[in-house]
Structure formats: structure tokens, C-alpha cells
C-alpha positions as CSV (number, residue, x, y, z in Angstrom):
1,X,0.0,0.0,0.0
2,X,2.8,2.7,1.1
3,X,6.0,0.5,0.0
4,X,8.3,3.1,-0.9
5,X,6.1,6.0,-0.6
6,X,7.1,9.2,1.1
7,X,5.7,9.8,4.5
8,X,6.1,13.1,6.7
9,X,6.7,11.9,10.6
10,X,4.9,14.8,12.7
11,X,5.3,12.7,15.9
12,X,7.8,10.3,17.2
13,X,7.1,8.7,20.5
14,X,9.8,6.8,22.1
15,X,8.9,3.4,23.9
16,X,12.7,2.8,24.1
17,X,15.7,4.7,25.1
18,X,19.3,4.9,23.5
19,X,22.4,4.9,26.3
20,X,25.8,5.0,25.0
21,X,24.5,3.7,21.4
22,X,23.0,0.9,22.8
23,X,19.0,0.8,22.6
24,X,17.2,-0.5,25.5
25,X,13.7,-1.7,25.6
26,X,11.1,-1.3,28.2
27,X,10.0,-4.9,27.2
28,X,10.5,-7.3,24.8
29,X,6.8,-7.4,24.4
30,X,6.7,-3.5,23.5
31,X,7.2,-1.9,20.1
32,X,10.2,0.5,20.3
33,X,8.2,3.4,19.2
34,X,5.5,5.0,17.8
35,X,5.7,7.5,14.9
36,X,2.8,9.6,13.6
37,X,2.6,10.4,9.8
38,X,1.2,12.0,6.8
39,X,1.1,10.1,3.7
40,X,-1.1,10.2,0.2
41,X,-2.1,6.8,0.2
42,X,-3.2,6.9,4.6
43,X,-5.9,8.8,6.8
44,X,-4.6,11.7,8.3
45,X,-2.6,11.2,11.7
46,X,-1.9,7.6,10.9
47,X,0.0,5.9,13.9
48,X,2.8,3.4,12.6
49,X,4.9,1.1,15.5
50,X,8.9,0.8,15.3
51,X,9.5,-2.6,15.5
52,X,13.0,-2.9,14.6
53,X,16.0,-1.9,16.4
54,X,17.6,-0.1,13.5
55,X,14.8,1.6,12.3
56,X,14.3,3.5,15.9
57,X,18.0,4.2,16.4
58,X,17.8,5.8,13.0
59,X,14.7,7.8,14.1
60,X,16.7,8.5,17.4
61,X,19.5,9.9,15.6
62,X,17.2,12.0,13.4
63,X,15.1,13.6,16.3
64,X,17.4,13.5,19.5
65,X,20.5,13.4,18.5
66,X,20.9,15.6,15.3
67,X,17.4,17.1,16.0
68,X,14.9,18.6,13.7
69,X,14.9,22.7,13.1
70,X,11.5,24.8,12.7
71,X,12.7,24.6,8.7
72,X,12.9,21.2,8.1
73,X,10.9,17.9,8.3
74,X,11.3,14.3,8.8
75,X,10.2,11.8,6.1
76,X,10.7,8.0,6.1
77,X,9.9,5.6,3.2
78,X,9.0,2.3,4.3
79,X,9.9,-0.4,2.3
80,X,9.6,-4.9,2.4
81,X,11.1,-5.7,-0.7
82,X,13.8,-2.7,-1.6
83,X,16.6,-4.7,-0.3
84,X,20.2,-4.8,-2.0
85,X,20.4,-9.0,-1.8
86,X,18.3,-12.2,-2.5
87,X,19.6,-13.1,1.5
88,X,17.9,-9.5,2.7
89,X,14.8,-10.0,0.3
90,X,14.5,-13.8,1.9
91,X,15.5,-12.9,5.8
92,X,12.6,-9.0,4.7
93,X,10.2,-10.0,7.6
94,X,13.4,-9.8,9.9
95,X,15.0,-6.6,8.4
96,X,14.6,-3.0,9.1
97,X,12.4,-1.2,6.8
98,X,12.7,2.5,7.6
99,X,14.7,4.6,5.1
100,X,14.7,7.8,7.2
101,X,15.7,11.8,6.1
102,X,16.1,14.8,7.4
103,X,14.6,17.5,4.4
104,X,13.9,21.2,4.2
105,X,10.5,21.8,4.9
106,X,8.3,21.7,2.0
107,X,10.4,18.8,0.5
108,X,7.4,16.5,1.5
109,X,5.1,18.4,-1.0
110,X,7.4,18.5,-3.5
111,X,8.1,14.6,-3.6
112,X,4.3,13.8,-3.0
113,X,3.4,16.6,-6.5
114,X,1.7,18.8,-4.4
115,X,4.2,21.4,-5.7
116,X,5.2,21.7,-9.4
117,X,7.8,23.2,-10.3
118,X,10.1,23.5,-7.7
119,X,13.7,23.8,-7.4
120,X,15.3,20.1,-8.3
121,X,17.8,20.4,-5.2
122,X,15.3,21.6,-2.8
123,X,13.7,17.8,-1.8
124,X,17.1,16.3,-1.1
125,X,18.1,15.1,1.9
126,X,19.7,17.4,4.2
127,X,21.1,13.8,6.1
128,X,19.6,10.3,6.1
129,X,20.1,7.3,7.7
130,X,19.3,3.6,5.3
131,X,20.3,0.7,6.2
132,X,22.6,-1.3,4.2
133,X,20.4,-4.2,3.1
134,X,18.8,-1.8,1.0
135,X,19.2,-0.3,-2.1
């Protein structure tokens, strides 16, 4: 439905923490986090879990460690089958699947064509953080 779609995160909600790079759960039993989006293909305010270790330390990064400026914006693509090797694409239901960037604001409505027109540099990523299984 949203496999490889762009997708503006307007709330993440840590379940976890990160403590000298290491991440450490609440409980195994608990996602890692929670992250609200905005995507074309979703209702409004749809709330998505983190349920891979990778995929929240990369959200980490983005929004407590770097951190986000009033002029910029978070998007993630979310992806199953992206994945650099046929080992990755086998092993996909055990793999991260959050591709996650740090943007200028607006870049989200530029990459969804709610903007024509727009300068070709202005929806790169300012930073991002993929993992390496995919491409």
C-alpha cells in the first residue's frame, strides 16, 4: 500500500531509550516506538509502531540526536522488498524497513506533487540514515 512512498513523521514517540548507542527496551513485548505520519495513500494522523531496532536508532539519531529545526521535516519511506540481496529479500520479515531523512520543509510536498515546479535540489536530503540491506 505505502511500500516506498514518502511519509512526513509529525510525531515520534519513544517506547525505548538509546544509552551509549545501545538501545534499550522497556520490554521485549513492546514496540520500540510509535511514529505519527502524513502520507497520500493513509488517513490523516496515521500511527505506525517501530518494530526494529535499527529503524528506531535511526529515528533516534534523526530527532534526539541531530534534531529537527522549525525549517525542516522528517520523512521515512517504508519499504519490504527494496533490499540490496536475494539473502535481505529472503530474511525482509526480519529486516529494518525504515529509510529515514532529514529534508527542508516543503520537500514533503514536492516529492508527494503537491508542488510543481520547484527547485530540483530543494527535496534532497539534508542527512539520512538507510540501512545497508537496502538499495
Amino acid at each position: 500500500m505505502i511500500d516506498a512512498e514518502p511519509c512526513r513523521v509529525t510525531e515520534f514517540a519513544p517506547l525505548a531509550r538509546v544509552t551509549s548507542g545501545e538501545v534499550a527496551q522497556f520490554s521485549r513485548s513492546f514496540p520500540y516506538g510509535s511514529v505519527t505520519i502524513e502520507c497520500t495513500k493513509l488517513p490523516p494522523n496515521t500511527k505506525g509502531f517501530i518494530t526494529h531496532k535499527v529503524d528506531f536508532l535511526h529515528l533516534w539519531n534523526a530527532f534526539k540526536i541531530r534534531g529537527v529545526s522549525s525549517d525542516e521535516e522528517v520523512i521515512i519511506f517504508w519499504t519490504k522488498k527494496n533490499y540490496t540481496s536475494l539473502l535481505a529479500k529472503l530474511f525482509s520479515p526480519f529486516m529494518p524497513r525504515l529509510w529515514v531523512l532529514i529534508c527542508n520543509k516543503g520537500a514533503y510536498e514536492i516529492m508527494t506533487g503537491q508542488i510543481e515546479n520547484a527547485d530540483p535540489l530543494f527535496d534532497l536530503p539534508i542527512i539520512s540514515w538507510k540501512p545497508t540491506v537496502m538499495q
